[in-house]
OpenMM code with the backbone's topology and positions (N, CA, C; nanometers):
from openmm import Vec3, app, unit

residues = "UNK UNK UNK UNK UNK UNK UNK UNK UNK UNK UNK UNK UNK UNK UNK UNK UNK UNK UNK UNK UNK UNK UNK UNK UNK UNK UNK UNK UNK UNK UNK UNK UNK UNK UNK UNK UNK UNK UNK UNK UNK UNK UNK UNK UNK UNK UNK UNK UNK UNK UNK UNK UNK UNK UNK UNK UNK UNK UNK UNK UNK UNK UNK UNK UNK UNK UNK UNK UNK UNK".split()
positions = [
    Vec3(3.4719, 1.2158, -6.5518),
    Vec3(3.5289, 1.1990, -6.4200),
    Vec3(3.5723, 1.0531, -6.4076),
    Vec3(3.7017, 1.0352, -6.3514),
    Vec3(3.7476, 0.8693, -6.3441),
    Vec3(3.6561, 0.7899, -6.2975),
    Vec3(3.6074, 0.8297, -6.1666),
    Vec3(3.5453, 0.7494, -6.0680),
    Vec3(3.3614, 0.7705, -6.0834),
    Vec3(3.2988, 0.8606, -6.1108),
    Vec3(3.1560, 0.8922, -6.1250),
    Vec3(3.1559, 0.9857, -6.2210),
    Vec3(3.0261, 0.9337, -6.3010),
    Vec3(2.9910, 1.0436, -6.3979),
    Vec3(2.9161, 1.1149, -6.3670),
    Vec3(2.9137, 1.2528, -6.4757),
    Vec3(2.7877, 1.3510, -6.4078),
    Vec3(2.6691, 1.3337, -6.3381),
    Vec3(2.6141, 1.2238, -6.4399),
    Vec3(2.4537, 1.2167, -6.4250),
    Vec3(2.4623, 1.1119, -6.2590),
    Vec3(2.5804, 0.9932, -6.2838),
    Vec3(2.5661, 0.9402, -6.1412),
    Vec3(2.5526, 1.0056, -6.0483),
    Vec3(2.6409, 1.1171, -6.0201),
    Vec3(2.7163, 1.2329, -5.9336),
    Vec3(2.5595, 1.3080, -5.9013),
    Vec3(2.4936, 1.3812, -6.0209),
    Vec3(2.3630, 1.4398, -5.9821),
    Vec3(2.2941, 1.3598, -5.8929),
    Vec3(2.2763, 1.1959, -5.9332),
    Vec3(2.1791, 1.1301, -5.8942),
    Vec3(2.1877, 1.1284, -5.7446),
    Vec3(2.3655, 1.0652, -5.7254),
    Vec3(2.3424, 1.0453, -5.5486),
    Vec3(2.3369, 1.1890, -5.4749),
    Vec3(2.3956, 1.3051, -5.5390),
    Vec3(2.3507, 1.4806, -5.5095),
    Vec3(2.2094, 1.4589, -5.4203),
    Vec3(2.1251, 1.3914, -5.5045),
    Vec3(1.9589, 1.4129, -5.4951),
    Vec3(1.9413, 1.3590, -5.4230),
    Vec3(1.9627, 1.2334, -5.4105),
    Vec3(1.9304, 1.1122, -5.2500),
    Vec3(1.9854, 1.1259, -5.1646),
    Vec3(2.0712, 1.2222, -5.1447),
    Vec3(2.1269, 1.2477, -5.0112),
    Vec3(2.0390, 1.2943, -4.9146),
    Vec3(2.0922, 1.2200, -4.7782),
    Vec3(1.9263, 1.2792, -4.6684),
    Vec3(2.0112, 1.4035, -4.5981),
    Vec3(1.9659, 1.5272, -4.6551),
    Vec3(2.0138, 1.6789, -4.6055),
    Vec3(1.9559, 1.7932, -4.6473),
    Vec3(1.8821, 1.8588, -4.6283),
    Vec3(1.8030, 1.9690, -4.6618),
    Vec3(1.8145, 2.0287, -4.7814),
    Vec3(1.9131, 2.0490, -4.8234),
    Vec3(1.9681, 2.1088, -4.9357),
    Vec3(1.9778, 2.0017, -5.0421),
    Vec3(1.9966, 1.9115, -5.0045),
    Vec3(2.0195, 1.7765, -5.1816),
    Vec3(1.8916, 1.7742, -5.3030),
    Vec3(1.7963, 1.8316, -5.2511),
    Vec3(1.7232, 1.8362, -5.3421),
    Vec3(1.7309, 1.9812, -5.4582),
    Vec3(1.7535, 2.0955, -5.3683),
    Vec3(1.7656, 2.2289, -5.4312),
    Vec3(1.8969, 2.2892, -5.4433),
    Vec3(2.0106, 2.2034, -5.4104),
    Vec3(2.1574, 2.3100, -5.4534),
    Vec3(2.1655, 2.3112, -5.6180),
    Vec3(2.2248, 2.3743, -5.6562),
    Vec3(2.2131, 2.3832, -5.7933),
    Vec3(2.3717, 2.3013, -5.9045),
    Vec3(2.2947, 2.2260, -5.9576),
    Vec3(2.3680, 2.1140, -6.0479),
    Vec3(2.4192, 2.1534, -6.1918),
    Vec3(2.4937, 2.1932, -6.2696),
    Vec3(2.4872, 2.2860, -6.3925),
    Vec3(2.5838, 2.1293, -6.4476),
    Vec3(2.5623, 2.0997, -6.5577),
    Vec3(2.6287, 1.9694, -6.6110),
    Vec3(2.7000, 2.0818, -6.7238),
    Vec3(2.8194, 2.0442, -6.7497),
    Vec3(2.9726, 2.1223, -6.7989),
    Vec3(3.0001, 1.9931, -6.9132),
    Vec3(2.9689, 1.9644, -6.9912),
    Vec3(2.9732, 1.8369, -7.0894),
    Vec3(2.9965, 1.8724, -7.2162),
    Vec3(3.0598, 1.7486, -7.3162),
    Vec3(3.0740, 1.7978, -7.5249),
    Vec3(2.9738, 1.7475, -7.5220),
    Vec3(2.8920, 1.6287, -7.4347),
    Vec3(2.7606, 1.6208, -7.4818),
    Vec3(2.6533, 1.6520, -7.5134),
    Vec3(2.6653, 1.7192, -7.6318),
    Vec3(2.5323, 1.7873, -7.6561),
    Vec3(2.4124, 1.7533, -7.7092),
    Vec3(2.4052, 1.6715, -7.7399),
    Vec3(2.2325, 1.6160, -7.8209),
    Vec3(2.1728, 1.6453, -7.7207),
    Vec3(2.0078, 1.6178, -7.7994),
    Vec3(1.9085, 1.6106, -7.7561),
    Vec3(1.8985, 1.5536, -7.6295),
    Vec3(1.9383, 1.4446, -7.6668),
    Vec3(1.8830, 1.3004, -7.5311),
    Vec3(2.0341, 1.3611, -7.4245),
    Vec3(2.1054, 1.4221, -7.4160),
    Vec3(2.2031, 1.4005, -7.3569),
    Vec3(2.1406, 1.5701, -7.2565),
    Vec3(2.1031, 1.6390, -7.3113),
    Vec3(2.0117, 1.7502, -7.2328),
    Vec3(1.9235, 1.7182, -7.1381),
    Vec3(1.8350, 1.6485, -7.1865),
    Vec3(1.7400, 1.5553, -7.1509),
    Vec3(1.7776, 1.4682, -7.0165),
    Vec3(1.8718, 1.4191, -7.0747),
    Vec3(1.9565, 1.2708, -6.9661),
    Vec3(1.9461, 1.3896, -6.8289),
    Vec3(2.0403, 1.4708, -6.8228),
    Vec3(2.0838, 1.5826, -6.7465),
    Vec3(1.9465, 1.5964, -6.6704),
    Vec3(1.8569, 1.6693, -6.7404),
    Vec3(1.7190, 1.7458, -6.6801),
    Vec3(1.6609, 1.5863, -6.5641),
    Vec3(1.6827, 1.4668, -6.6591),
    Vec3(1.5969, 1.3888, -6.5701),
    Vec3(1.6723, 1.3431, -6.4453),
    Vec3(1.8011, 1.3167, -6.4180),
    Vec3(1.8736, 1.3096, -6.3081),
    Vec3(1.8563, 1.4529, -6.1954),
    Vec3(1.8335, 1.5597, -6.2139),
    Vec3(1.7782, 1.6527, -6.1545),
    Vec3(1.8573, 1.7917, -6.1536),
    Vec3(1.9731, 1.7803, -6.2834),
    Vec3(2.0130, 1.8549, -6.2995),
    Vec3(1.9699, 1.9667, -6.3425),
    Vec3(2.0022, 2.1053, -6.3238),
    Vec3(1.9223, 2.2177, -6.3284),
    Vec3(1.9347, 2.3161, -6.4106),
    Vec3(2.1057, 2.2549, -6.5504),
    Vec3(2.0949, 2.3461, -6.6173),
    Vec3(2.2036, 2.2756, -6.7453),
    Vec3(2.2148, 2.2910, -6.8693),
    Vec3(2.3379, 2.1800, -6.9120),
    Vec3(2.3975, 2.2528, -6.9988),
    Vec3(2.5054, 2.3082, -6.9979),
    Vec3(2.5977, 2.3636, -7.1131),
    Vec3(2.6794, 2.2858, -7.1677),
    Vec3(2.6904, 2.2991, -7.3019),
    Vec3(2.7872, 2.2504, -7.3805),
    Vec3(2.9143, 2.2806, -7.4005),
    Vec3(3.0489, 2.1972, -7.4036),
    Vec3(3.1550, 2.2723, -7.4495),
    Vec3(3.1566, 2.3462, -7.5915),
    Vec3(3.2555, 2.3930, -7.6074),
    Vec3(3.3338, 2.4702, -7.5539),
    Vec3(3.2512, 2.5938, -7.4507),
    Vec3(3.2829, 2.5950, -7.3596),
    Vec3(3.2329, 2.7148, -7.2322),
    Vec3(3.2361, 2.8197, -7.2975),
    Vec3(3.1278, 2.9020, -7.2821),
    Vec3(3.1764, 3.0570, -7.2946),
    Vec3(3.1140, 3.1306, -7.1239),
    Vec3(3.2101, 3.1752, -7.0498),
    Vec3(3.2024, 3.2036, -6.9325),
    Vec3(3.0893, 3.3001, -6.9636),
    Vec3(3.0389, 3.4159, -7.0033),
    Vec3(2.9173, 3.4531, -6.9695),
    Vec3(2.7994, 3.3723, -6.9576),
    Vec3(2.7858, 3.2330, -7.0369),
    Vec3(2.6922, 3.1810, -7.0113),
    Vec3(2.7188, 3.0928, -6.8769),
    Vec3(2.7939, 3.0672, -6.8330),
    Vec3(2.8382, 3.0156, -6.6799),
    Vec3(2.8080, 3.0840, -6.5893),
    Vec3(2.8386, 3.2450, -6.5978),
    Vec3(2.7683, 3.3491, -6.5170),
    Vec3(2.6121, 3.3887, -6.5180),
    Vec3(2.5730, 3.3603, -6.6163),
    Vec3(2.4245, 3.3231, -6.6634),
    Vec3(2.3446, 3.2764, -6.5725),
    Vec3(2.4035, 3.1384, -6.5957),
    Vec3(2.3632, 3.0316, -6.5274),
    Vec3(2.3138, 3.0175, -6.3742),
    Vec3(2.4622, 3.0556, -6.2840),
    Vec3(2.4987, 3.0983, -6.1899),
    Vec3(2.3822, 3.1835, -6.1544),
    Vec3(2.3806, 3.2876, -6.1699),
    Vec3(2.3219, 3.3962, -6.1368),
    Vec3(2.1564, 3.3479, -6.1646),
    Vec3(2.1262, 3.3040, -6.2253),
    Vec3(1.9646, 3.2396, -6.2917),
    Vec3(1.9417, 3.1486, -6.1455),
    Vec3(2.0444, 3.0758, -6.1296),
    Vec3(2.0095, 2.9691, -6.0228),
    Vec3(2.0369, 2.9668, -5.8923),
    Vec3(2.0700, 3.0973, -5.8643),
    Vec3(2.0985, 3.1434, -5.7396),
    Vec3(2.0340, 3.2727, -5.7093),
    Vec3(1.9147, 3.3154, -5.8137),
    Vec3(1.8247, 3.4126, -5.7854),
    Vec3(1.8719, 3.5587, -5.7759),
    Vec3(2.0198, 3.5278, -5.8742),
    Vec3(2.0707, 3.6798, -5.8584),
    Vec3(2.0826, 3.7131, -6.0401),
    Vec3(1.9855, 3.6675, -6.0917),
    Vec3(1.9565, 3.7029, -6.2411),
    Vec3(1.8740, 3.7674, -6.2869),
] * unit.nanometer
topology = app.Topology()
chain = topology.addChain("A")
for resn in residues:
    res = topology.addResidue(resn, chain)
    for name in ("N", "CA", "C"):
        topology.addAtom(name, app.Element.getBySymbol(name[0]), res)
């Protein structure tokens, strides 16, 4: 993203003062895939991290896992 990256983007997500900033659901869409870059994700408070290339069932996966319709 030009202006904020994911993990920034999660971070201020989380500190926002609004009922929901702690539990809406964050799915990081990244080529970053290592270890530490999963990791990075989980500790900013993101809630789920796929790698490119997408394969839309696992997006629907996801979705559905984190919105309690899985």
């Amino acid at each position: 993203m030009p202006v904020l990256n994911g993990l920034e983007a999660a971070k201020q997500i989380r500190a926002l003062d609004r009922p929901d900033a702690k539990t809406v659901p964050i799915i990081a869409v990244t080529a970053n895939a290592y270890d530490e870059d999963v990791q990075n994700s989980f500790k900013v408070g993101m809630n789920a991290h796929l790698a490119k290339p997408i394969e839309a069932a696992k997006v629907y996966e996801e979705i559905a896992r984190l919105t309690d319709k899985g």
